[in-house]
N, CA, C and O of each residue as an XYZ file, in Angstrom:
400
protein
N       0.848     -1.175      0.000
C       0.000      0.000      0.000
C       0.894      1.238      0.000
O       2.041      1.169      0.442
N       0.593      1.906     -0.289
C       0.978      3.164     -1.406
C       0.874      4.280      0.451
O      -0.019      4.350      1.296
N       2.351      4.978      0.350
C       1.814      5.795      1.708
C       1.239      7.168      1.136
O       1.058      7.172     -0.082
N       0.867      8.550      1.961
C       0.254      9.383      1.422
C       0.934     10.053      0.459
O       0.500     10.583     -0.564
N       2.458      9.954      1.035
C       3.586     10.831     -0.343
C       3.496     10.578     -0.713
O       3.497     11.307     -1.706
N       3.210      9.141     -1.048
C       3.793      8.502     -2.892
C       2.217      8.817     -3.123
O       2.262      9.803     -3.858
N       1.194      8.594     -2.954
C       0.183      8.661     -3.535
C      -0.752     10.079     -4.064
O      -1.786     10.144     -4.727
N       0.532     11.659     -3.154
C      -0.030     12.440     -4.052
C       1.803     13.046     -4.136
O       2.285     13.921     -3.417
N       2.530     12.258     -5.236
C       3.451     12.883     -5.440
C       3.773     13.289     -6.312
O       3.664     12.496     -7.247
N       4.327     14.595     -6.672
C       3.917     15.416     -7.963
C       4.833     14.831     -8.918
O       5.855     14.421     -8.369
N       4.791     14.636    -10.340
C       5.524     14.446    -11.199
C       5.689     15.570    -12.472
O       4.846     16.451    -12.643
N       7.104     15.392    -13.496
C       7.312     16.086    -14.035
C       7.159     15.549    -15.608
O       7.674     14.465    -15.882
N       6.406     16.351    -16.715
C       5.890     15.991    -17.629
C       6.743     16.848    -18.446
O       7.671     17.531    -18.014
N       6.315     16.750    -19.793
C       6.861     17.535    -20.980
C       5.832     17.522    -21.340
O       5.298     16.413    -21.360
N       5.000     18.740    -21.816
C       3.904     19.133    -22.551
C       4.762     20.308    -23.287
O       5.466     21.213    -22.839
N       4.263     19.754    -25.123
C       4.648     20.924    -25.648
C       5.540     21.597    -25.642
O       5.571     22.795    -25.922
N       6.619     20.730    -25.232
C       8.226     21.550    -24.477
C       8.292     22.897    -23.439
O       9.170     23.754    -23.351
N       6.593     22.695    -22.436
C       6.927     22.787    -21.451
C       6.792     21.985    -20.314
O       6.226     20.894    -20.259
N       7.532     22.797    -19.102
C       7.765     21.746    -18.147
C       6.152     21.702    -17.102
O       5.897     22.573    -16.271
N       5.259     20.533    -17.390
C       4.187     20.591    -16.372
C       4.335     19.724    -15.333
O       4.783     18.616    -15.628
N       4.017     19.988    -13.953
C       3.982     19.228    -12.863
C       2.712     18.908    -12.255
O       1.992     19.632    -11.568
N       2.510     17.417    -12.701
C       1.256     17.162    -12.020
C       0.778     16.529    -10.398
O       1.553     15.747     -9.849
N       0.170     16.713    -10.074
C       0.122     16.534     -8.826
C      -0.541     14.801     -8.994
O      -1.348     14.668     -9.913
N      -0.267     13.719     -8.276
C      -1.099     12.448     -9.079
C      -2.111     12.251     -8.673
O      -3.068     11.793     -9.298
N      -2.050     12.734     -6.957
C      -3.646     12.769     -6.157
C      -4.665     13.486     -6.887
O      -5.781     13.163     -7.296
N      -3.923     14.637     -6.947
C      -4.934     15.483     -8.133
C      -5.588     14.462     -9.260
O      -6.693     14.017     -9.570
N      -4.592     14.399     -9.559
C      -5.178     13.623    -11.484
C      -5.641     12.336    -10.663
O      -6.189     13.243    -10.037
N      -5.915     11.351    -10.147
C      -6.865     10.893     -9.529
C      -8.310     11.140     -9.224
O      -9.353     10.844     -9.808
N      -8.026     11.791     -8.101
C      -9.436     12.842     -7.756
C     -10.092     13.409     -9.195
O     -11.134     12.881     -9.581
N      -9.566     14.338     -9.881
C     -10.296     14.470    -11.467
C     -10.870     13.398    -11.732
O     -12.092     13.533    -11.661
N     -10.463     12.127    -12.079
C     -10.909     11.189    -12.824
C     -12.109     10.654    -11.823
O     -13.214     10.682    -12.366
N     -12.099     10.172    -10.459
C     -13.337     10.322    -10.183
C     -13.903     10.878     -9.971
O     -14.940     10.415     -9.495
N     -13.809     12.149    -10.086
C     -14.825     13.059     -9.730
C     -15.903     13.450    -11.317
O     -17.007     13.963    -11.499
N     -14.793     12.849    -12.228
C     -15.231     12.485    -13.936
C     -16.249     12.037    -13.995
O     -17.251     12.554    -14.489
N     -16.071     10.208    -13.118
C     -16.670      9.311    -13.003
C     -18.326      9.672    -12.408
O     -19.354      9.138    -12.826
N     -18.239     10.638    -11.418
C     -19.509     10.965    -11.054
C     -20.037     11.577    -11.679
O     -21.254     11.414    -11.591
N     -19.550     12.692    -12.734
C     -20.051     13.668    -13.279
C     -20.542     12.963    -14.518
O     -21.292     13.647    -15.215
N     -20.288     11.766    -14.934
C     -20.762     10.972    -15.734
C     -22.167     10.091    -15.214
O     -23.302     10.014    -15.683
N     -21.506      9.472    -14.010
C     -23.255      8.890    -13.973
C     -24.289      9.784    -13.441
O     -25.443      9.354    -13.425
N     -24.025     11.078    -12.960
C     -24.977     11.758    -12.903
C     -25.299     12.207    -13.859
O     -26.414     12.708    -13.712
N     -24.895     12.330    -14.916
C     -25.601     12.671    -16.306
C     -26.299     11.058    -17.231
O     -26.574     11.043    -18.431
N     -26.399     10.248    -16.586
C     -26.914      9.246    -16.889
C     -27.948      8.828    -16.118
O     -28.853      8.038    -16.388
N     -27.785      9.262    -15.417
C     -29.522      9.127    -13.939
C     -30.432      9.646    -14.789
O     -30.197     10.515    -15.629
N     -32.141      8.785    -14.448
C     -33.061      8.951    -14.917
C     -33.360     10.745    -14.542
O     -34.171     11.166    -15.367
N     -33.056     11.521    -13.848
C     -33.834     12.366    -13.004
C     -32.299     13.515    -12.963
O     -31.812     14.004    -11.943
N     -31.747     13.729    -14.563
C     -30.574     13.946    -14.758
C     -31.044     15.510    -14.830
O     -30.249     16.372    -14.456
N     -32.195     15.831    -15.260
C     -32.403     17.688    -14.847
C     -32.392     18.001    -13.343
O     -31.848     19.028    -12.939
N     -32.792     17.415    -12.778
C     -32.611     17.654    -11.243
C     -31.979     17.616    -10.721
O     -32.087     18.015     -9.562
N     -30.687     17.021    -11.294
C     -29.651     16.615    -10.850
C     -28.626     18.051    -10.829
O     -27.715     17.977    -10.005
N     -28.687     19.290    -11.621
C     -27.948     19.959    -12.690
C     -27.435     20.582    -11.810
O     -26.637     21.326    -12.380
N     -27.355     20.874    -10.007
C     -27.035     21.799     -9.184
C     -25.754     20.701     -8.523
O     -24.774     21.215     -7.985
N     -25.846     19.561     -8.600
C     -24.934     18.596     -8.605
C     -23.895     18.542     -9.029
O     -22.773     18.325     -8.572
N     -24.493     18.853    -10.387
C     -23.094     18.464    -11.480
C     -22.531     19.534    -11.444
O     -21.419     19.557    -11.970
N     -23.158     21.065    -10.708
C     -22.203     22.743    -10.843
C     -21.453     21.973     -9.668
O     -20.432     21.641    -10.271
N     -21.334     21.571     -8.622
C     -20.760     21.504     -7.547
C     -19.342     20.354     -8.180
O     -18.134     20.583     -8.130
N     -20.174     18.924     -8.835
C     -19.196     18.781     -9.095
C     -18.147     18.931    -10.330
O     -17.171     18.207    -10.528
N     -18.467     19.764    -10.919
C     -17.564     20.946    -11.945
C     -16.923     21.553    -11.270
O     -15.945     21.764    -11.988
N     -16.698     22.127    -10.153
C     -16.108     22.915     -9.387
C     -15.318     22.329     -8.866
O     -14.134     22.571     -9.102
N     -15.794     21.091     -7.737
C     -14.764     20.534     -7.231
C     -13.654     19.548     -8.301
O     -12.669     19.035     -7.771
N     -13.876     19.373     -9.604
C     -12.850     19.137    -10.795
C     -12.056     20.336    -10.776
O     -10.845     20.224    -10.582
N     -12.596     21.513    -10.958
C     -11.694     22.702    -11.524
C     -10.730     22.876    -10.511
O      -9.597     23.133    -10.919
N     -10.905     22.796     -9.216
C     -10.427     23.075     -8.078
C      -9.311     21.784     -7.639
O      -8.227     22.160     -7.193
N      -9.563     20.244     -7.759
C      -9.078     19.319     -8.127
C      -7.286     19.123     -9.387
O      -6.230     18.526     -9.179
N      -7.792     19.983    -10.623
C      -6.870     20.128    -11.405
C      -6.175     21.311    -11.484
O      -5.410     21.660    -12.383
N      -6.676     22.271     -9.882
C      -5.526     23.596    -10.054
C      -4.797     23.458     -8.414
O      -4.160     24.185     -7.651
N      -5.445     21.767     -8.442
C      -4.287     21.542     -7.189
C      -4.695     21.743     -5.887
O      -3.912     21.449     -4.984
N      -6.287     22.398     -5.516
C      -6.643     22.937     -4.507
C      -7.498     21.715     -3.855
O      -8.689     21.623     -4.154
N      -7.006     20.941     -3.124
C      -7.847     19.559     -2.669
C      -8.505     19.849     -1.527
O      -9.344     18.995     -1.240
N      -8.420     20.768     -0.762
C      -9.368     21.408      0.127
C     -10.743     21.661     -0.472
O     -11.799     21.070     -0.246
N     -10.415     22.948     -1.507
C     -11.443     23.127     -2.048
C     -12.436     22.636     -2.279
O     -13.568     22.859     -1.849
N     -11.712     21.286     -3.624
C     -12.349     20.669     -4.152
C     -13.229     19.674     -3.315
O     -14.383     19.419     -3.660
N     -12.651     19.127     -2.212
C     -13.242     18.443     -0.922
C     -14.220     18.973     -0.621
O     -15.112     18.139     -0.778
N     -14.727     20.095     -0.187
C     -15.461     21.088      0.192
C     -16.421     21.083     -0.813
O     -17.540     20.728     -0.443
N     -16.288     21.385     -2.003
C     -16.957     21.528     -3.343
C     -17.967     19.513     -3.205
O     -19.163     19.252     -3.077
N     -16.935     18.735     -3.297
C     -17.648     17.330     -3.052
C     -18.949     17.010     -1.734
O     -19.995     16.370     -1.846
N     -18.438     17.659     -0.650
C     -18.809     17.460      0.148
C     -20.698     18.612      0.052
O     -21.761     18.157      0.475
N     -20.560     19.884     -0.529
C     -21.623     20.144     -1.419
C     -22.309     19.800     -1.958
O     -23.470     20.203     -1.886
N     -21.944     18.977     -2.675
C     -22.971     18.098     -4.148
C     -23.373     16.933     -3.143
O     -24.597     16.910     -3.018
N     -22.793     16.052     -2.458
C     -23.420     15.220     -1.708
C     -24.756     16.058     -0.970
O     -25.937     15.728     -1.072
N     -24.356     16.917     -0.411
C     -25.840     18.003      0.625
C     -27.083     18.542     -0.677
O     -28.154     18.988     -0.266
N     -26.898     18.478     -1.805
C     -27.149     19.135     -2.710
C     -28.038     17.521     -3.342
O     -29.159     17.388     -3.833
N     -27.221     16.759     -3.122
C     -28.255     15.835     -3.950
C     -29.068     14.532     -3.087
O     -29.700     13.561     -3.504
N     -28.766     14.955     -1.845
C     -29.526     14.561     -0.548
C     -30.968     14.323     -0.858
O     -31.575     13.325     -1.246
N     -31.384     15.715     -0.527
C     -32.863     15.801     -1.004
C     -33.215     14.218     -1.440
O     -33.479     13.217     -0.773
N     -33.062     14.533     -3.229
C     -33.301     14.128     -4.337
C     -33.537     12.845     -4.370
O     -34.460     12.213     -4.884
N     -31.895     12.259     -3.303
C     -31.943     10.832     -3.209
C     -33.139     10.310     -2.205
O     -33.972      9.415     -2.352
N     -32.929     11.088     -1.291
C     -34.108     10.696     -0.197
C     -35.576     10.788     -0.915
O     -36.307      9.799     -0.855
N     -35.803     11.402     -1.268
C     -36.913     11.380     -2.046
C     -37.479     10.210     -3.172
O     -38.600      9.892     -3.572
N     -36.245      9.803     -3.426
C     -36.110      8.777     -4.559
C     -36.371      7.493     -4.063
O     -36.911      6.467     -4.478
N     -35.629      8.007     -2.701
C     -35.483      6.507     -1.893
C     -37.372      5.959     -1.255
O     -38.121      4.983     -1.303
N     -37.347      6.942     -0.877
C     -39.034      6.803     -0.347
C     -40.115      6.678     -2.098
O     -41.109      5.951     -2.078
N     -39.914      7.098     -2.827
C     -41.090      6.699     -4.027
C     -40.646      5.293     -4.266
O     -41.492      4.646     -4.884
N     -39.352      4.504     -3.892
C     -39.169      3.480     -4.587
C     -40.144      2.601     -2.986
O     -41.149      1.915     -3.166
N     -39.815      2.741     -2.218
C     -40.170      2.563     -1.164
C     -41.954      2.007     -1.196
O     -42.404      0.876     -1.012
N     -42.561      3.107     -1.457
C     -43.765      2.746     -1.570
C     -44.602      2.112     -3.148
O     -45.670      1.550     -3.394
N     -43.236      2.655     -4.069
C     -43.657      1.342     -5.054
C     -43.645     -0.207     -4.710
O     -44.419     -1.152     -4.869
N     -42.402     -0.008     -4.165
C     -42.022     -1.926     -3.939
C     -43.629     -2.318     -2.882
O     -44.331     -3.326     -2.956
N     -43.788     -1.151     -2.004
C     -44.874     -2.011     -1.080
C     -46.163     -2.303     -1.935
O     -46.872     -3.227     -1.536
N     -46.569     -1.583     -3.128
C     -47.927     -1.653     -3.999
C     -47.244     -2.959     -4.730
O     -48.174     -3.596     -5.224
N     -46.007     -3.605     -4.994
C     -46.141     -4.766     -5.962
C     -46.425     -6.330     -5.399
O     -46.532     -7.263     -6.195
């Protein structure tokens, strides 16, 4: 198992013949935070969702400029943000299953 240095330790790239340093925790975190921003655009109830996906757009942008606080913060948003929605979801399925 990977300790916390190695797992957000920055590396050095060549883009374009310049020098970029990526952070890897970062580029991690992006990719799932991708991952969500994908199946929330695949949920049946994907307009309702749309205050979700600003939060987690943010916590990406914030993610790939290195700011993992932020972006934490920004995650921890969209979860409060799509609370509601789920709970709500959770109870209509709720009283479907009891009518079958």
């Amino acid at each position: 198992m990977a300790t916390f240095h190695q797992q957000h330790q920055t590396v050095q790239y060549q883009v374009n013949g310049e020098t970029v340093h990526v952070n890897e925790g970062s580029r991690h975190l992006v990719e799932k935070i991708d991952e969500l921003i994908a199946q929330v655009g695949r949920a049946e109830n994907a307009d309702e969702l749309v205050p979700v996906v600003d939060c987690l757009e943010q916590a990406r942008a914030a993610s790939a400029g290195g700011d993992q606080g932020r972006a934490v913060t920004m995650l921890r948003r969209a979860a409060e943000v799509a609370a509601p929605v789920a709970a709500v979801m959770t109870s209509i399925t709720a009283v479907v299953q009891g009518f079958q």
